[in-house]
C-alpha positions as CSV (number, residue, x, y, z in Angstrom):
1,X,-187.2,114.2,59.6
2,X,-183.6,115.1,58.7
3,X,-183.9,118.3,58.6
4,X,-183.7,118.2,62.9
5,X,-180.2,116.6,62.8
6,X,-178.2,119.2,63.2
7,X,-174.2,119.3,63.1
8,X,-172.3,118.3,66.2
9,X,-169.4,118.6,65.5
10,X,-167.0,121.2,66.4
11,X,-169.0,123.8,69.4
12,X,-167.9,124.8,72.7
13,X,-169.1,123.5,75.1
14,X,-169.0,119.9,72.7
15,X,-172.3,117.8,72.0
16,X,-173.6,116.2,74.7
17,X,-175.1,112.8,74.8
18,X,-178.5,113.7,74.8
19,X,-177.6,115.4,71.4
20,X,-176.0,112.6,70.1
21,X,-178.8,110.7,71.3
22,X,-181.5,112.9,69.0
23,X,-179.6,112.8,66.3
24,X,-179.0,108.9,66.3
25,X,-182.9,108.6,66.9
26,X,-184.2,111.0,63.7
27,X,-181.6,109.0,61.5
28,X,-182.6,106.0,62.8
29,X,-186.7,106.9,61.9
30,X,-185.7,108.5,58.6
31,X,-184.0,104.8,57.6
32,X,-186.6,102.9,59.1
33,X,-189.8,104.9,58.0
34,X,-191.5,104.8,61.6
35,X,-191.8,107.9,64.0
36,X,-192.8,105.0,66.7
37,X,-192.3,101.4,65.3
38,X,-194.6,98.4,66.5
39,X,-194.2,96.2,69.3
40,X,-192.8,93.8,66.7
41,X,-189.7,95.9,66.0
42,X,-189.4,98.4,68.7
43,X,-186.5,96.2,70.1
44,X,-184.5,96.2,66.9
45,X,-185.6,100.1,67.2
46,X,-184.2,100.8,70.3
47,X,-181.0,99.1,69.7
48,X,-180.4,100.7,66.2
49,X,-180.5,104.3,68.2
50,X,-178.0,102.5,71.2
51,X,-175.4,101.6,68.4
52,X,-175.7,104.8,66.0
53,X,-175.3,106.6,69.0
54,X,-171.9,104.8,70.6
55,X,-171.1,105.3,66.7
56,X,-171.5,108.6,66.2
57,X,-170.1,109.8,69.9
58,X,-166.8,107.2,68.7
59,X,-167.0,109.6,65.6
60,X,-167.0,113.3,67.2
61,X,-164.1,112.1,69.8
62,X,-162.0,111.0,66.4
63,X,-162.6,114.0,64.3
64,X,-159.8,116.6,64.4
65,X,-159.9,120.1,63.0
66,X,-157.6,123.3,63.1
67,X,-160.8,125.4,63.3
68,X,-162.2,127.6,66.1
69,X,-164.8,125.9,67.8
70,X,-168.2,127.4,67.0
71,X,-170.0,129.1,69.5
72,X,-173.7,127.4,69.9
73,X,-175.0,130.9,70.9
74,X,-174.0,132.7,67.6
75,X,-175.0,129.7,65.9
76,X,-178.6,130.0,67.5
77,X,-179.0,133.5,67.0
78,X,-177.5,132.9,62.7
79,X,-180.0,130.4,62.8
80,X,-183.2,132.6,63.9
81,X,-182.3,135.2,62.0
82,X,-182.3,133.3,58.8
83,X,-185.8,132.2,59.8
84,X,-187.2,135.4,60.3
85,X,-185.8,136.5,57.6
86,X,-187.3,133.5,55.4
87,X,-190.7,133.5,57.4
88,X,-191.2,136.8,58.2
89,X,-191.2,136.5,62.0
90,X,-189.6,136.4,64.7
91,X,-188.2,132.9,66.2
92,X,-188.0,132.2,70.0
């Protein structure tokens, strides 16, 4: 589950919320052990991923760096090349 969090930090344009978001939801299932909880806990669920996210966005707005940002398209393109070149095919 993990493996889909991806770094946020850092790109032009920055993460958005929806990122943010997807991220805060895959940790919050990788802690918890559910892809979908129950009824039962799908409150304490759904607030977990409310409060990582307002964590983690407070995060990304603090961090400072004195690198270039990285540009999400090269990034992509890095990224699909290392899987074709793992896989043997092509990525879209």
């Amino acid at each position: 589950m993990c493996r889909n969090i991806k770094p946020l930090f850092n790109f032009d344009p920055p993460a958005t919320e929806d990122e943010i978001q997807a991220a805060a939801l895959q940790f919050v299932r990788k802690i918890s052990g559910f892809t979908k909880p129950s009824k039962a806990n799908e409150e304490a669920f759904n607030q977990a991923i409310m409060e990582v996210t307002l964590v983690a966005g407070k995060l990304l707005e603090s961090l400072v760096t004195n690198a270039e940002p990285r540009n999400r398209e090269i990034v992509i393109q890095r990224a699909r090349a290392g899987y074709a070149k793992r896989f043997g095919t092509e990525s879209n």
